[in-house]
Structure formats: structure tokens, C-alpha cells
mmCIF file as gemmi writes it, N, C-alpha and C atoms, coordinates in Angstrom:
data_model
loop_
_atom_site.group_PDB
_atom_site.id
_atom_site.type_symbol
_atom_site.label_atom_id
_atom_site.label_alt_id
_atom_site.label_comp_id
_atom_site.label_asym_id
_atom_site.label_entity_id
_atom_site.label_seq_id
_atom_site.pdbx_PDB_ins_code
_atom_site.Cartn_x
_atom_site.Cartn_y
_atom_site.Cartn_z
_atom_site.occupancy
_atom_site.B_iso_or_equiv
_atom_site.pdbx_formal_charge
_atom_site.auth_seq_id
_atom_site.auth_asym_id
_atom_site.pdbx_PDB_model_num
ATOM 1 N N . UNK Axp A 1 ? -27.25 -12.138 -3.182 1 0 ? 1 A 1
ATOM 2 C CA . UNK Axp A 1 ? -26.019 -11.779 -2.517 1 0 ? 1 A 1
ATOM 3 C C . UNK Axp A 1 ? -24.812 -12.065 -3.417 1 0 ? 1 A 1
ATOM 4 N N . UNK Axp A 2 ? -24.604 -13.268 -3.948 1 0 ? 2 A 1
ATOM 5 C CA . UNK Axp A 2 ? -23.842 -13.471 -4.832 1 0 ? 2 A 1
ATOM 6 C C . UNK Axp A 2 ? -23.439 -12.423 -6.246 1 0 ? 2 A 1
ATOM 7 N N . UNK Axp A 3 ? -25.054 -11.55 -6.533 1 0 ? 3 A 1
ATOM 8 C CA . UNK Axp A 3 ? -24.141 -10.482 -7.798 1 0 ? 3 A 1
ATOM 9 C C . UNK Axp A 3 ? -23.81 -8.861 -7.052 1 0 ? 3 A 1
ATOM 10 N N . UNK Axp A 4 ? -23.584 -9.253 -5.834 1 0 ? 4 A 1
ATOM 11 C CA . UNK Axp A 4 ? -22.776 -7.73 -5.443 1 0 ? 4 A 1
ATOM 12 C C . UNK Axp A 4 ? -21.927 -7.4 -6.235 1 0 ? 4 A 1
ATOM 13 N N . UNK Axp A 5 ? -21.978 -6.094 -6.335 1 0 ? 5 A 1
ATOM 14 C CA . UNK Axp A 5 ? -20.554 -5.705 -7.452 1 0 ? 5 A 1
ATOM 15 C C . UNK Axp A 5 ? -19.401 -5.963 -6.282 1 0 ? 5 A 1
ATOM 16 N N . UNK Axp A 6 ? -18.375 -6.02 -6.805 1 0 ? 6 A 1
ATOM 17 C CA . UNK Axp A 6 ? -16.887 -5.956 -5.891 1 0 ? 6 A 1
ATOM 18 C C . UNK Axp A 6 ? -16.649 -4.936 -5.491 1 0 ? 6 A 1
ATOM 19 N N . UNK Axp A 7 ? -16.906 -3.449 -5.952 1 0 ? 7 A 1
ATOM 20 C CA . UNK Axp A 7 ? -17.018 -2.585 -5.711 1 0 ? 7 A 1
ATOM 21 C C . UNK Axp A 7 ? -17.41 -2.169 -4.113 1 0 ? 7 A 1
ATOM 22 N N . UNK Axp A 8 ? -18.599 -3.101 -4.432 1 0 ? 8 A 1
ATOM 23 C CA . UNK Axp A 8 ? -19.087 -2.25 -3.249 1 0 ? 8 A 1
ATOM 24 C C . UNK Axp A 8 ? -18.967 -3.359 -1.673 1 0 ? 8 A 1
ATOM 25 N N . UNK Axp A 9 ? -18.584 -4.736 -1.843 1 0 ? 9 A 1
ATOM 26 C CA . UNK Axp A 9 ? -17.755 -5.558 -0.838 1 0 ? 9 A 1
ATOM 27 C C . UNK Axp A 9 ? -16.836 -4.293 -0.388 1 0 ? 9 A 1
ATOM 28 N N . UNK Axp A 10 ? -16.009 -4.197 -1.131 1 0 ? 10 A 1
ATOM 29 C CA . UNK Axp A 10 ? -14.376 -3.813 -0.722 1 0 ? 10 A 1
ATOM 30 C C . UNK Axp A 10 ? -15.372 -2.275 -0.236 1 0 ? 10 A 1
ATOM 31 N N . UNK Axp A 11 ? -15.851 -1.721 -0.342 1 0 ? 11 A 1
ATOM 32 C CA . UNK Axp A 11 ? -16.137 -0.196 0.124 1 0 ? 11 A 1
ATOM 33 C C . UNK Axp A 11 ? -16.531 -0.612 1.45 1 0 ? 11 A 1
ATOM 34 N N . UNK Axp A 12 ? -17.846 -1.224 1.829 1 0 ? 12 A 1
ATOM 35 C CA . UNK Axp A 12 ? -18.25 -1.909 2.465 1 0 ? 12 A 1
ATOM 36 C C . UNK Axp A 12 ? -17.292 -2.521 3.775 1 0 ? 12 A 1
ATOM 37 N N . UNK Axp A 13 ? -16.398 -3.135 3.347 1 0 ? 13 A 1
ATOM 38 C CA . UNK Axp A 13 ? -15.151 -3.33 3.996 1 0 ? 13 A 1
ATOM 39 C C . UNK Axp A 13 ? -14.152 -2.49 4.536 1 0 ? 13 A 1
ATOM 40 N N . UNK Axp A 14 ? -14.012 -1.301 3.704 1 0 ? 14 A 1
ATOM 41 C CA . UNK Axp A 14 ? -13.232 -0.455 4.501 1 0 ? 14 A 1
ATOM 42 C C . UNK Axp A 14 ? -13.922 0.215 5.3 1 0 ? 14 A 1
ATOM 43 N N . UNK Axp A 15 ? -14.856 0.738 5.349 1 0 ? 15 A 1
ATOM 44 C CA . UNK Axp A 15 ? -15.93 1.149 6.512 1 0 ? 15 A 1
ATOM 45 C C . UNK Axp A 15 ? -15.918 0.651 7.105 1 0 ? 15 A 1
ATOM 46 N N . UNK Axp A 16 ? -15.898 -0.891 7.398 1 0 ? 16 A 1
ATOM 47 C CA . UNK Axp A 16 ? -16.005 -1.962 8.532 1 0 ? 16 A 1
ATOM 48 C C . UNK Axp A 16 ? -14.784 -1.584 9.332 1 0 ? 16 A 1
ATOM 49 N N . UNK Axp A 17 ? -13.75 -1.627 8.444 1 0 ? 17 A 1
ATOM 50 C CA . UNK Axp A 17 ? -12.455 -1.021 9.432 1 0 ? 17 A 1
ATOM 51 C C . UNK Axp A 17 ? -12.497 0.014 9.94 1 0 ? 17 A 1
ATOM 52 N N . UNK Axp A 18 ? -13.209 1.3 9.689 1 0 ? 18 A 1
ATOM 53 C CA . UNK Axp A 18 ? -12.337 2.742 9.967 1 0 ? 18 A 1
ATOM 54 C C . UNK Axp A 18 ? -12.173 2.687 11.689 1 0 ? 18 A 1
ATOM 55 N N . UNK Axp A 19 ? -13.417 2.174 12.434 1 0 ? 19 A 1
ATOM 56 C CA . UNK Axp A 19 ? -12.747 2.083 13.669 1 0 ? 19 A 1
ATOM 57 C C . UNK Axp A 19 ? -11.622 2.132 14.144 1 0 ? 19 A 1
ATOM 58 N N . UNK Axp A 20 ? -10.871 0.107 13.416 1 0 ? 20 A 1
ATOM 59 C CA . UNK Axp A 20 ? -9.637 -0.08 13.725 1 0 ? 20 A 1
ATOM 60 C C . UNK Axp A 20 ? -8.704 0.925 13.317 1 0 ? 20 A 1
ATOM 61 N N . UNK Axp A 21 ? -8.526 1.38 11.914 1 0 ? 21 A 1
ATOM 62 C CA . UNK Axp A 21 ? -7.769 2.206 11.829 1 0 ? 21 A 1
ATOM 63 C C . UNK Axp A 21 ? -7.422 3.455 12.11 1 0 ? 21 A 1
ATOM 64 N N . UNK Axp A 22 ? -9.097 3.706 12.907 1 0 ? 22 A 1
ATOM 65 C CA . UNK Axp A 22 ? -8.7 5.265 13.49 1 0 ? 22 A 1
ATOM 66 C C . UNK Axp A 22 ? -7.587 4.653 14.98 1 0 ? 22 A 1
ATOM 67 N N . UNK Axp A 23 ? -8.247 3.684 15.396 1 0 ? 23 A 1
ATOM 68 C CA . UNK Axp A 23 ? -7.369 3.577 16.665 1 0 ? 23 A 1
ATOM 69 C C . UNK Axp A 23 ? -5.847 3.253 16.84 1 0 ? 23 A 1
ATOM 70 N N . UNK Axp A 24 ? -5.342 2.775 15.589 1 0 ? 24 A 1
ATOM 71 C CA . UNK Axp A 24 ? -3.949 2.562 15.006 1 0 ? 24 A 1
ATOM 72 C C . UNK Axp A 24 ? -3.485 4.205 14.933 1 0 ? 24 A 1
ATOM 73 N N . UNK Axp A 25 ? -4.278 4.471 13.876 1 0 ? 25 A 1
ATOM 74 C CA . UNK Axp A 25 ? -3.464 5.866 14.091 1 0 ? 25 A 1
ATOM 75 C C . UNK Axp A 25 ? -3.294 7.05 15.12 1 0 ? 25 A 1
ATOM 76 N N . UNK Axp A 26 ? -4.349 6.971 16.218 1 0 ? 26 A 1
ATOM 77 C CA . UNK Axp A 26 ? -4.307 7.407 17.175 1 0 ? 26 A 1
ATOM 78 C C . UNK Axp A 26 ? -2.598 6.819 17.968 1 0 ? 26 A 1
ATOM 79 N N . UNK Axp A 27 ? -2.585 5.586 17.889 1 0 ? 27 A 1
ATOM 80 C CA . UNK Axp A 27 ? -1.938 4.921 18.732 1 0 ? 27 A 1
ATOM 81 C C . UNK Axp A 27 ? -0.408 5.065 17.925 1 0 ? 27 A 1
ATOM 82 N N . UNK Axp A 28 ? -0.254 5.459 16.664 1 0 ? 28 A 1
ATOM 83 C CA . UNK Axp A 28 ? 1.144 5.549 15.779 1 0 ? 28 A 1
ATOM 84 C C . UNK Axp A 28 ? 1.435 6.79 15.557 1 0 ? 28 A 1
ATOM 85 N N . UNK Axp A 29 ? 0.351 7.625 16.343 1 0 ? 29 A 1
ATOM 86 C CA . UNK Axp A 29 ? 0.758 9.523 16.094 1 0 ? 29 A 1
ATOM 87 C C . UNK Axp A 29 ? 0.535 9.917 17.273 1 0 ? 29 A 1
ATOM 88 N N . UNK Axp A 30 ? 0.871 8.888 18.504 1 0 ? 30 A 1
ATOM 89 C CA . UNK Axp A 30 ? 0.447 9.797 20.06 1 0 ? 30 A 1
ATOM 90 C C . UNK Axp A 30 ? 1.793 9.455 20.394 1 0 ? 30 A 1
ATOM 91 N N . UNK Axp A 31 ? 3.458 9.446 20.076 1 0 ? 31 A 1
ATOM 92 C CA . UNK Axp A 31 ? 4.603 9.009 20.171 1 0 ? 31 A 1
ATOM 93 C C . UNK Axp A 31 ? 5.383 9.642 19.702 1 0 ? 31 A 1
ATOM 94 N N . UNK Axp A 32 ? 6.853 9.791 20.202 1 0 ? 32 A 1
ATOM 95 C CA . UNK Axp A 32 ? 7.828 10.503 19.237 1 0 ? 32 A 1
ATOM 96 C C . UNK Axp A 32 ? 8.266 10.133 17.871 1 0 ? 32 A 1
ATOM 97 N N . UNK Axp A 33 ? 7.458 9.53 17.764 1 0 ? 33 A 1
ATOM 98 C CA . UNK Axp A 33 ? 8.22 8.855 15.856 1 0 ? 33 A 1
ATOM 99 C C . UNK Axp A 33 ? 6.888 9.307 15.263 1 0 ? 33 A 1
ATOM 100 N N . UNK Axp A 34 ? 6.065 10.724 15.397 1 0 ? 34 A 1
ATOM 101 C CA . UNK Axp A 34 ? 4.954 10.687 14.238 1 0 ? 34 A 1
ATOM 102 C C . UNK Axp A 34 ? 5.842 11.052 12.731 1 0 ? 34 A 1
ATOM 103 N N . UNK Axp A 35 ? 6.438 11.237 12.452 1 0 ? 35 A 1
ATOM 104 C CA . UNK Axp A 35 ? 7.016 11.778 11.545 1 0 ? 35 A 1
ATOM 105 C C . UNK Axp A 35 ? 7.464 10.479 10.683 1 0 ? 35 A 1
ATOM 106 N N . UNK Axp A 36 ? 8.203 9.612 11.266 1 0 ? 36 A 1
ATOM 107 C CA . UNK Axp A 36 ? 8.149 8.341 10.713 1 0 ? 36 A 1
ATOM 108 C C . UNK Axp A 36 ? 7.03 7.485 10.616 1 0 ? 36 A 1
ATOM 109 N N . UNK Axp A 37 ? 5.683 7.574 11.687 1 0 ? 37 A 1
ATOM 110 C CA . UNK Axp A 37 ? 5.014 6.857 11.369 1 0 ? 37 A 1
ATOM 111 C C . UNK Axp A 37 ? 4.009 7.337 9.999 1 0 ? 37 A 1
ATOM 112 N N . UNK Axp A 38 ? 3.994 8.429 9.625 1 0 ? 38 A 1
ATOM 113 C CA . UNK Axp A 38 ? 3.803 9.081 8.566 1 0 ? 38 A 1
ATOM 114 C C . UNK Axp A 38 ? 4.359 8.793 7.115 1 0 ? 38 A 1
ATOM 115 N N . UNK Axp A 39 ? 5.537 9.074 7.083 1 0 ? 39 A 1
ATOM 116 C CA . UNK Axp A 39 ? 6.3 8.272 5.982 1 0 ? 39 A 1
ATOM 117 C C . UNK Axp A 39 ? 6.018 7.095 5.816 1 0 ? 39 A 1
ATOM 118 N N . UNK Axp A 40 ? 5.952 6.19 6.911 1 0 ? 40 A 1
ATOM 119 C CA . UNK Axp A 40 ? 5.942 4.524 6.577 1 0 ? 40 A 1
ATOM 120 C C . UNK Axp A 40 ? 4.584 4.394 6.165 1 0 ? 40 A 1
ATOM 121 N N . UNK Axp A 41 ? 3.023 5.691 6.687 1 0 ? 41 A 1
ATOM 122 C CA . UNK Axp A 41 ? 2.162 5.168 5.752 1 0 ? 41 A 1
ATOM 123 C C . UNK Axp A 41 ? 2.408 5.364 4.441 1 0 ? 41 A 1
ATOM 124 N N . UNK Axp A 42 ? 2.701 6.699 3.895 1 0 ? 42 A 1
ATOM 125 C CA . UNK Axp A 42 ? 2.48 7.568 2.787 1 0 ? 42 A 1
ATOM 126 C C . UNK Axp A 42 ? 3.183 6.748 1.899 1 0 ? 42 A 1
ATOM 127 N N . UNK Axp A 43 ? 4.04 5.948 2.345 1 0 ? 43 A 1
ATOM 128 C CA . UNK Axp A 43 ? 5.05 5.264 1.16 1 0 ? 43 A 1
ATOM 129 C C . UNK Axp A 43 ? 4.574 3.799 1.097 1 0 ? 43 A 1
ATOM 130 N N . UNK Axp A 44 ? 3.2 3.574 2.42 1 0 ? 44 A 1
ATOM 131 C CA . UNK Axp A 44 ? 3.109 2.186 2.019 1 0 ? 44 A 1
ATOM 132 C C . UNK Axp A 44 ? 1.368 1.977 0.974 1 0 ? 44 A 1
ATOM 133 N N . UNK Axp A 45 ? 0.948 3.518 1.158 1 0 ? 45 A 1
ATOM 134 C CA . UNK Axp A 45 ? -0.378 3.388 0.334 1 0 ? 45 A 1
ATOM 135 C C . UNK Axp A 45 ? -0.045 4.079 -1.164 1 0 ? 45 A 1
ATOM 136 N N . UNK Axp A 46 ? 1.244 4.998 -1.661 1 0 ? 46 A 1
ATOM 137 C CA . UNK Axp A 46 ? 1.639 4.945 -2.395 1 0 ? 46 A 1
ATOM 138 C C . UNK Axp A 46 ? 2.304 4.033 -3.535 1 0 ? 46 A 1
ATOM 139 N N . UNK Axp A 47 ? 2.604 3.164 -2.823 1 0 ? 47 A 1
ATOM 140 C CA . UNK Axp A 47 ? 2.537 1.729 -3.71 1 0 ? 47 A 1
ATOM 141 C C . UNK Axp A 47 ? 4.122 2.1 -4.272 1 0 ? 47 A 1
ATOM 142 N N . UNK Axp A 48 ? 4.856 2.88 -3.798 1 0 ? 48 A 1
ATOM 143 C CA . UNK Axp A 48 ? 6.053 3.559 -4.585 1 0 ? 48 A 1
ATOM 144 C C . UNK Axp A 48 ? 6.946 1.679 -3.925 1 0 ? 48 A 1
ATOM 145 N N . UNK Axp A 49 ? 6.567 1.325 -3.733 1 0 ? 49 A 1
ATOM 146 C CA . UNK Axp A 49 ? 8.101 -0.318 -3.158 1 0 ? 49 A 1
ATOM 147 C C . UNK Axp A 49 ? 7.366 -1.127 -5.124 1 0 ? 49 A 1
ATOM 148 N N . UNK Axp A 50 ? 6.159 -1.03 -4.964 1 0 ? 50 A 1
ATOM 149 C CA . UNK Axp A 50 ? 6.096 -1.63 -6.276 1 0 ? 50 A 1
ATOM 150 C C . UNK Axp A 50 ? 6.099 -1.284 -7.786 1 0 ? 50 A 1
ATOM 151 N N . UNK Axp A 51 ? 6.157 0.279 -7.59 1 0 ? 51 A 1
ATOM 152 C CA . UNK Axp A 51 ? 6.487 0.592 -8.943 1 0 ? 51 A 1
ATOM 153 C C . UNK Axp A 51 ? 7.694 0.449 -8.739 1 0 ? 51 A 1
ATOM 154 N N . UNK Axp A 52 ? 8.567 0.523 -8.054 1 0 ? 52 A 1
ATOM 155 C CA . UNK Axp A 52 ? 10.229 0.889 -7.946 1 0 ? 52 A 1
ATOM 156 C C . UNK Axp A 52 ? 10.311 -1.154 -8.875 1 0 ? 52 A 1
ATOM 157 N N . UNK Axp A 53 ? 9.739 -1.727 -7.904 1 0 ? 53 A 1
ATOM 158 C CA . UNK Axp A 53 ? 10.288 -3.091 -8.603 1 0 ? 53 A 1
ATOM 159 C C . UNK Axp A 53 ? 9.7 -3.694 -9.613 1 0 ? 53 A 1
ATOM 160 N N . UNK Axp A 54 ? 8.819 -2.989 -10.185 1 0 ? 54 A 1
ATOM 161 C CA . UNK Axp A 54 ? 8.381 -3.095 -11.481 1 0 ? 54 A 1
ATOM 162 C C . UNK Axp A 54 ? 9.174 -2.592 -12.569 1 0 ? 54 A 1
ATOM 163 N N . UNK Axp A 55 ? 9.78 -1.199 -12.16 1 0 ? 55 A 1
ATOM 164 C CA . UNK Axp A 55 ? 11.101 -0.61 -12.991 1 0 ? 55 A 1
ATOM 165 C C . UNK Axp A 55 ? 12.163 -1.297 -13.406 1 0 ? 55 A 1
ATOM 166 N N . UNK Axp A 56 ? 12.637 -1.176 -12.024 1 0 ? 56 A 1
ATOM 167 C CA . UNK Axp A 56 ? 13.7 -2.005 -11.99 1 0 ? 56 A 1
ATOM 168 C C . UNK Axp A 56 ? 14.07 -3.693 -12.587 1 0 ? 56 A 1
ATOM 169 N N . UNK Axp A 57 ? 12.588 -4.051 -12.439 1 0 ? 57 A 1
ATOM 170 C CA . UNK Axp A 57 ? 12.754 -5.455 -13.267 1 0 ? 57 A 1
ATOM 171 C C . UNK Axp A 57 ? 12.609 -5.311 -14.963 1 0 ? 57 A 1
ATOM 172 N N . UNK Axp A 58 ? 11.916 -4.313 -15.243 1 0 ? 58 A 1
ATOM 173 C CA . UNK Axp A 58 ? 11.696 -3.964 -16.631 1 0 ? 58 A 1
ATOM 174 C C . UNK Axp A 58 ? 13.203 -3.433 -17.723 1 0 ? 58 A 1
ATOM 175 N N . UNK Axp A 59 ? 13.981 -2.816 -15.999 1 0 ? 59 A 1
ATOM 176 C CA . UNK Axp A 59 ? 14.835 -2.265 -16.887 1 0 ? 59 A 1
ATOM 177 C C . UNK Axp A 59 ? 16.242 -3.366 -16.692 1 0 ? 59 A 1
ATOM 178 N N . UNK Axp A 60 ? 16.436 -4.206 -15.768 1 0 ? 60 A 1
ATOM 179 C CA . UNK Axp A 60 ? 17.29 -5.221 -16.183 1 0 ? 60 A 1
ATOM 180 C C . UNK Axp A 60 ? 16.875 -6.188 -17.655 1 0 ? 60 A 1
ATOM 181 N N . UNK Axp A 61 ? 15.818 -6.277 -17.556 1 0 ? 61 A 1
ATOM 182 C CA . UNK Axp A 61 ? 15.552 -7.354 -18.236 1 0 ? 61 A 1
ATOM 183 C C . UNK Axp A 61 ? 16.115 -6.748 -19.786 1 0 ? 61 A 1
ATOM 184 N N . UNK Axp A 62 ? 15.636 -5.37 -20.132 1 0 ? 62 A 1
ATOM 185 C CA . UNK Axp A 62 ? 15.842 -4.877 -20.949 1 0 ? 62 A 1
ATOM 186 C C . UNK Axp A 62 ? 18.056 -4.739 -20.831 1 0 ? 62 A 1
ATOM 187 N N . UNK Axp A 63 ? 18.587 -4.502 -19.806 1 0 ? 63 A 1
ATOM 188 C CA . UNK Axp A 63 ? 20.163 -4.893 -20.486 1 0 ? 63 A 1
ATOM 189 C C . UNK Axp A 63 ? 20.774 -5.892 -20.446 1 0 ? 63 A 1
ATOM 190 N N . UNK Axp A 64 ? 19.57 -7.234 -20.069 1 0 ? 64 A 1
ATOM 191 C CA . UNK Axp A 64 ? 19.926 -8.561 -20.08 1 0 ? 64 A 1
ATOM 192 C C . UNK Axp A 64 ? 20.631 -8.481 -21.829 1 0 ? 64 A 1
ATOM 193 N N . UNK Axp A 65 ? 21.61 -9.267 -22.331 1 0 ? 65 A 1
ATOM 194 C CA . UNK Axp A 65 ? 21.901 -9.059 -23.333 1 0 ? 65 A 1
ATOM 195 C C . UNK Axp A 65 ? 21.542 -10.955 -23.39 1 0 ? 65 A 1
ATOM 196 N N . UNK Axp A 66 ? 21.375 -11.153 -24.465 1 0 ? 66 A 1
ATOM 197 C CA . UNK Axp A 66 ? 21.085 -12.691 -25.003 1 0 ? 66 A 1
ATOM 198 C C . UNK Axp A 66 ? 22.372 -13.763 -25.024 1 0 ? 66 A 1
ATOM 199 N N . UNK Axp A 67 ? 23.005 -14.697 -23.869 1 0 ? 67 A 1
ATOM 200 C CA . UNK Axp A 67 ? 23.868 -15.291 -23.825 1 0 ? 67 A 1
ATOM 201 C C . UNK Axp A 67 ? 24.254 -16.455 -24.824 1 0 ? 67 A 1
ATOM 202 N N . UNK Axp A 68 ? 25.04 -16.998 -25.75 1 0 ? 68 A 1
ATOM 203 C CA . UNK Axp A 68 ? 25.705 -17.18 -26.742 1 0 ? 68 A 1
ATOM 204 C C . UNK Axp A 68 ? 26.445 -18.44 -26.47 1 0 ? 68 A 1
């Protein structure tokens, strides 16, 4: 048990969920906000909050100028 690949835990695992998550989304697209509840996934499995602050830290750092 111990040399499972990780691979296949985490696969393994999301299968374990799809239940729950079918019933979330049933329950976040049977309402007047599907449109938002849509966006708030698409932008939260897009990972776009952490490239943005990966940028953004890359690119201050870069006009940090060296204090004197």
C-alpha cells in the first residue's frame, strides 16, 4: 500500500468526490446566480488568482530598485 503512485491516490480521490460535487453543482446552478456561480468556478480551477500573484510579485520585485 505504501508504493501507490500519487497519481493514482489523488485520481482515486476525486472519484470518491464526484458525488459531492455533482450535488454542489446541482445545488449552485438550480438559482438565479448560475452565471456567477460559473465564473467563480472557471476562475477558481483556472488558477488565474495565482498566476496574477505570481506576476505581479515577479514584476515588483523586478522595479524594486536597490536602496542606498
Amino acid at each position: 500500500m505504501l508504493a501507490t503512485p500519487e497519481a493514482f491516490v489523488l485520481a482515486l480521490g476525486g472519484i470518491a468526490m464526484l458525488r459531492a460535487r455533482q450535488q454542489a453543482f446541482v445545488t449552485a446552478f438550480a438559482t438565479n446566480f448560475t452565471l456567477g456561480a460559473l465564473v467563480t468556478f472557471m476562475v477558481t480551477i483556472s488558477g488565474l488568482d495565482r498566476s496574477l500573484g505570481q506576476r505581479r510579485g515577479s514584476t515588483s520585485q523586478m522595479r524594486q530598485q536597490p536602496s542606498s
